[in-house]
Wavefront OBJ file of the C-alpha trace (Angstrom):
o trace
v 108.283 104.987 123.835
v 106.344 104.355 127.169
v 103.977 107.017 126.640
v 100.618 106.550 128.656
v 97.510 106.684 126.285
v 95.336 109.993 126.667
v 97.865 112.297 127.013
v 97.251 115.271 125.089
v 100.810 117.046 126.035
v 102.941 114.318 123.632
v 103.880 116.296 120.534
v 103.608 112.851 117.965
v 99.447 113.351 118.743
v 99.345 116.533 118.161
v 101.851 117.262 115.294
v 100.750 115.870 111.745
v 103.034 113.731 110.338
v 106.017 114.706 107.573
v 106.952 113.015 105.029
v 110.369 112.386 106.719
v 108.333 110.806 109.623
v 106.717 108.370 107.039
v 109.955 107.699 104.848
v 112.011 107.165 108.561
v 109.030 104.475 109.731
v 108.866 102.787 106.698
v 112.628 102.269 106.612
v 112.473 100.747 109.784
v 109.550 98.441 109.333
v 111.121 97.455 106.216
v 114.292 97.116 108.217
v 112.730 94.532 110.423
v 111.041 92.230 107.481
v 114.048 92.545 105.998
v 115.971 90.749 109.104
v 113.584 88.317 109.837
v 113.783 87.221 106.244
v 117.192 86.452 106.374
v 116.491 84.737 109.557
v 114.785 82.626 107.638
v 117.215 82.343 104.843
v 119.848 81.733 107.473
v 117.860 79.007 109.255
v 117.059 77.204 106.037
v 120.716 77.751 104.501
v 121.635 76.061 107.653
v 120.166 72.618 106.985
v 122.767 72.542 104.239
v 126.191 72.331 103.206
v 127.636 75.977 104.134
v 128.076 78.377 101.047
v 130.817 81.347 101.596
v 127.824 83.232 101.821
v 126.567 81.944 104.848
v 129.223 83.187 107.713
v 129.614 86.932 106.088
v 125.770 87.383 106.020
v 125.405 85.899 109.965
v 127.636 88.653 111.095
v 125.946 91.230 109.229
v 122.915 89.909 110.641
v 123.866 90.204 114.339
v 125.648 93.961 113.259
v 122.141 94.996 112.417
v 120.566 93.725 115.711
v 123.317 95.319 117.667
v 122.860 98.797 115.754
v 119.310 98.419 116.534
v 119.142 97.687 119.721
v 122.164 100.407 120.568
v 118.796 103.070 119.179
v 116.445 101.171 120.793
v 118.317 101.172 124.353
v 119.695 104.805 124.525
v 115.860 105.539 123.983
v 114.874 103.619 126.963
v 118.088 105.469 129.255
v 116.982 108.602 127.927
v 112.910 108.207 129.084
v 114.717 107.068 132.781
v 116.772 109.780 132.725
v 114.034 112.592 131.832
v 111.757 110.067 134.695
v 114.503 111.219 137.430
v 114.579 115.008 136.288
v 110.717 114.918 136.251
v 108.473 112.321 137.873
v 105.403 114.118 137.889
v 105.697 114.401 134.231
v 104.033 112.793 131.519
v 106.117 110.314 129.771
v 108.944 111.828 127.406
v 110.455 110.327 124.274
v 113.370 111.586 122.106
v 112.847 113.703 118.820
v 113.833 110.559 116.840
v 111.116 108.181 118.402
v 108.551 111.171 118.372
v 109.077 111.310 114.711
v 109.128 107.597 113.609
v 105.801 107.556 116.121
v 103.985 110.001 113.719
v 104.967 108.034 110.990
v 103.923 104.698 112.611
v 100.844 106.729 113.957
v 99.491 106.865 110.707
v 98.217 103.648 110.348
v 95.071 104.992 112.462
v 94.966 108.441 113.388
v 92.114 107.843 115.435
v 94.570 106.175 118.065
v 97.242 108.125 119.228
v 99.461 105.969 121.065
v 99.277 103.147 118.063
v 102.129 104.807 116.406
v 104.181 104.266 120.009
v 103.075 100.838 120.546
v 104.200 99.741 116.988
v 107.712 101.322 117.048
v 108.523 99.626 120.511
v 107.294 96.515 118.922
v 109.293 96.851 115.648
v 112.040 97.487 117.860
v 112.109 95.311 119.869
v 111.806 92.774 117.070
v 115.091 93.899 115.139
v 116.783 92.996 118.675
v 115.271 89.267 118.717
v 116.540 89.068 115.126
v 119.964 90.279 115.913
v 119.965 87.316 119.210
v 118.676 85.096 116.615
v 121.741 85.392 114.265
v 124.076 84.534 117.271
v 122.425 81.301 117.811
v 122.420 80.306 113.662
v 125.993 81.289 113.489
v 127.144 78.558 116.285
v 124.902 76.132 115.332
v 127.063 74.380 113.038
v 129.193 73.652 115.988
v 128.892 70.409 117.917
v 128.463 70.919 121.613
v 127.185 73.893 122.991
v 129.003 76.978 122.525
v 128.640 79.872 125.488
v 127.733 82.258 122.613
v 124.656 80.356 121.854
v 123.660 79.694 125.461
v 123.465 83.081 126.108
v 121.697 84.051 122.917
v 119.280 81.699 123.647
v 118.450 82.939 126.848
v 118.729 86.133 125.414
v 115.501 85.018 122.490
v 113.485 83.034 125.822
v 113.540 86.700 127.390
v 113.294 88.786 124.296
v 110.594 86.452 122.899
v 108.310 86.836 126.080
v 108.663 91.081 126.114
v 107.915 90.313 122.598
v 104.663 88.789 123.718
v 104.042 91.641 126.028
v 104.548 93.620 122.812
v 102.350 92.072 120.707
v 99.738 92.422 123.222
v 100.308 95.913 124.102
v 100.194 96.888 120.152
v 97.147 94.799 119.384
v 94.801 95.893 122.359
v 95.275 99.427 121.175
v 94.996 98.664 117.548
v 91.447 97.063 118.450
v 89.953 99.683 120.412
v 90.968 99.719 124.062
v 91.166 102.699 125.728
v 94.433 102.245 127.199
v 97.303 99.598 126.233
v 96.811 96.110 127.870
v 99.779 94.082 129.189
v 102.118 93.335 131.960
v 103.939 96.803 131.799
v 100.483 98.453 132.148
v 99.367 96.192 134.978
v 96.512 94.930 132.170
v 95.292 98.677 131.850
v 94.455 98.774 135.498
v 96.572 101.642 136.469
v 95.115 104.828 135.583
v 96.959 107.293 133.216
v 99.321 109.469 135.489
v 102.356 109.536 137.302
v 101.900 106.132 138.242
v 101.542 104.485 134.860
v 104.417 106.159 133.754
v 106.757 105.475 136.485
v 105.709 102.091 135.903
v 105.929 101.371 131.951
v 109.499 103.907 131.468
v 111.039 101.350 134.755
v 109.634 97.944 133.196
v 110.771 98.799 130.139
v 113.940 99.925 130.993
v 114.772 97.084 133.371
v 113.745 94.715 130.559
v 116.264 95.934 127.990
v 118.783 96.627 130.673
v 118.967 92.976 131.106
v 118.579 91.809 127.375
v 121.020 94.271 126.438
v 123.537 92.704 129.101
v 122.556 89.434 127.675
v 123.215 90.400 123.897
v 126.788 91.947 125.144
v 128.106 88.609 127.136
v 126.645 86.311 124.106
v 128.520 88.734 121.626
v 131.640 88.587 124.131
v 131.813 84.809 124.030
v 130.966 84.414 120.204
v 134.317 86.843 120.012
v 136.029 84.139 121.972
v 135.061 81.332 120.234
v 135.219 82.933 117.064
v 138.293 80.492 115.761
v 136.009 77.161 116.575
v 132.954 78.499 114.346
v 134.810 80.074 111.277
v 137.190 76.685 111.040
v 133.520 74.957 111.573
v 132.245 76.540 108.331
v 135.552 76.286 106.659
v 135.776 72.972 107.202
v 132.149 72.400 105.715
v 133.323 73.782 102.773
v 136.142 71.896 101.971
v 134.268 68.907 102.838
v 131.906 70.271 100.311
v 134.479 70.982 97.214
v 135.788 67.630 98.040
v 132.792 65.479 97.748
v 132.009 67.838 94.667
v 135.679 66.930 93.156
v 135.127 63.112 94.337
v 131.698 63.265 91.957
v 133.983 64.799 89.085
v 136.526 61.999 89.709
v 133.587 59.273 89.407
v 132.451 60.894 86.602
v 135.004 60.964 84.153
l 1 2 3 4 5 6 7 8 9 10 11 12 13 14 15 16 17 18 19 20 21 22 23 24 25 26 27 28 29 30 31 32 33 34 35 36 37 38 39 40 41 42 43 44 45 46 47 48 49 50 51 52 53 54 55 56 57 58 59 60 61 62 63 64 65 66 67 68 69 70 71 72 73 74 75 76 77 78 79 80 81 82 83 84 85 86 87 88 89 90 91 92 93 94 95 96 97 98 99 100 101 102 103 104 105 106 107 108 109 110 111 112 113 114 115 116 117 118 119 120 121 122 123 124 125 126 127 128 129 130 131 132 133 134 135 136 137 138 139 140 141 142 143 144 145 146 147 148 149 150 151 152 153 154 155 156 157 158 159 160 161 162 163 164 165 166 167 168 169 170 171 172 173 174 175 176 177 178 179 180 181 182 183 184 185 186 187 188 189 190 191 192 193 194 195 196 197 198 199 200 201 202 203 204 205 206 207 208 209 210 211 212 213 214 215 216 217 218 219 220 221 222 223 224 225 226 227 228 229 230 231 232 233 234 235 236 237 238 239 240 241 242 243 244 245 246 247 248 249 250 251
């Protein structure tokens, strides 16, 4: 996904886009809304007594981010991978990402790296959502929990390649001739070996270390999984209580 703009050799600019490349991308962006709205559900739901609902649709909340970011990372150990075989050449991504980059690519056809820049982004935002979830599940927990120290650290770093992201996406979307942001040393390296070499390694070293980050806060929330589920259990009864107190009154 670290293609450098301009280069004419990458087969999602020159290959028109199916409709299996449109239907894949759309599934995915509606993937991502779809996980940041129950982030916001989640983070809402949270101010409140906890509903049954509430645990069961954390965990499949941080499942999601984990199956995401398994795609997202393999794609990023592939491109190093190909990088080591050939250096020299221009930037490589898999037949998955080269088809959900057509489909993305679509939004301007004008641009041809737009359709890269806006997958890496989407990805990368299913990810945050997944580190999210970790922190909204132990949040009903008093006192910090490892779990959620690590997540958090893990949303500080994912939030700021976010950024970079964002930036990347959005200077390509208005008109720039090449993406702008930290992994393209803000467009001042050339197209070429160099800009490759650079973007595939920055990329890769980012979500080498975020993925670390996602497996320790996942390790601890495993550990501590007895403290948050009597946490929310206990909420509940708490809550069917006061509800069967109010009956009591009642009558």
């Amino acid at each position: 996904m670290n293609h450098p703009p301009g280069m004419p050799e990458m087969p999602s600019m020159v290959t028109p886009a199916s409709s299996v490349d449109t239907i894949g991308a759309l599934l995915l962006i509606a993937w991502a809304i779809a996980m940041w709205f129950a982030v916001a559900v989640l983070a809402y739901a949270n101010r409140r007594p906890a509903r049954p609902w509430l645990f069961k649709t954390s965990v499949g909340l941080i499942g999601l981010g984990v199956i995401g970011q398994v795609g997202h990372f393999q794609e990023h150990v592939s491109q190093a991978g190909y990088w080591i075989a050939h250096p020299n050449s221009p930037a490589w991504m898999t037949p998955w990402a080269n088809s959900l980059s057509r489909g993305m690519g679509q939004i301007d056809t004008t641009k041809p790296s737009l359709g890269m820049e806006i997958l890496h982004l989407t990805g990368n935002f299913i990810f945050l959502a997944g580190l999210v979830g970790i922190m909204l599940i132990a949040k009903r927990v008093a006192g910090n929990l490892k779990s959620q120290k690590w997540a958090k650290m893990g949303v500080w770093m994912q939030g700021i390649h976010g950024v970079e992201h964002i930036v990347l996406t959005a200077s390509v979307a208005l008109g720039a001739s090449r993406a702008i942001g930290l992994s393209t040393w803000f467009g001042t390296i050339d197209p070429g070996p160099a800009l490759t070499t650079y973007r595939v390694w920055w990329h890769f070293v980012a979500n080498l270390i975020g993925t670390a980050i996602l497996a320790l806060s996942l390790y601890h929330l495993w550990r501590e999984r007895q403290i948050v589920v009597a946490r929310y259990q206990k909420d509940q009864h708490d809550k069917k209580g006061k509800r069967e107190d109010s009956l009591a009154l009642a009558e």
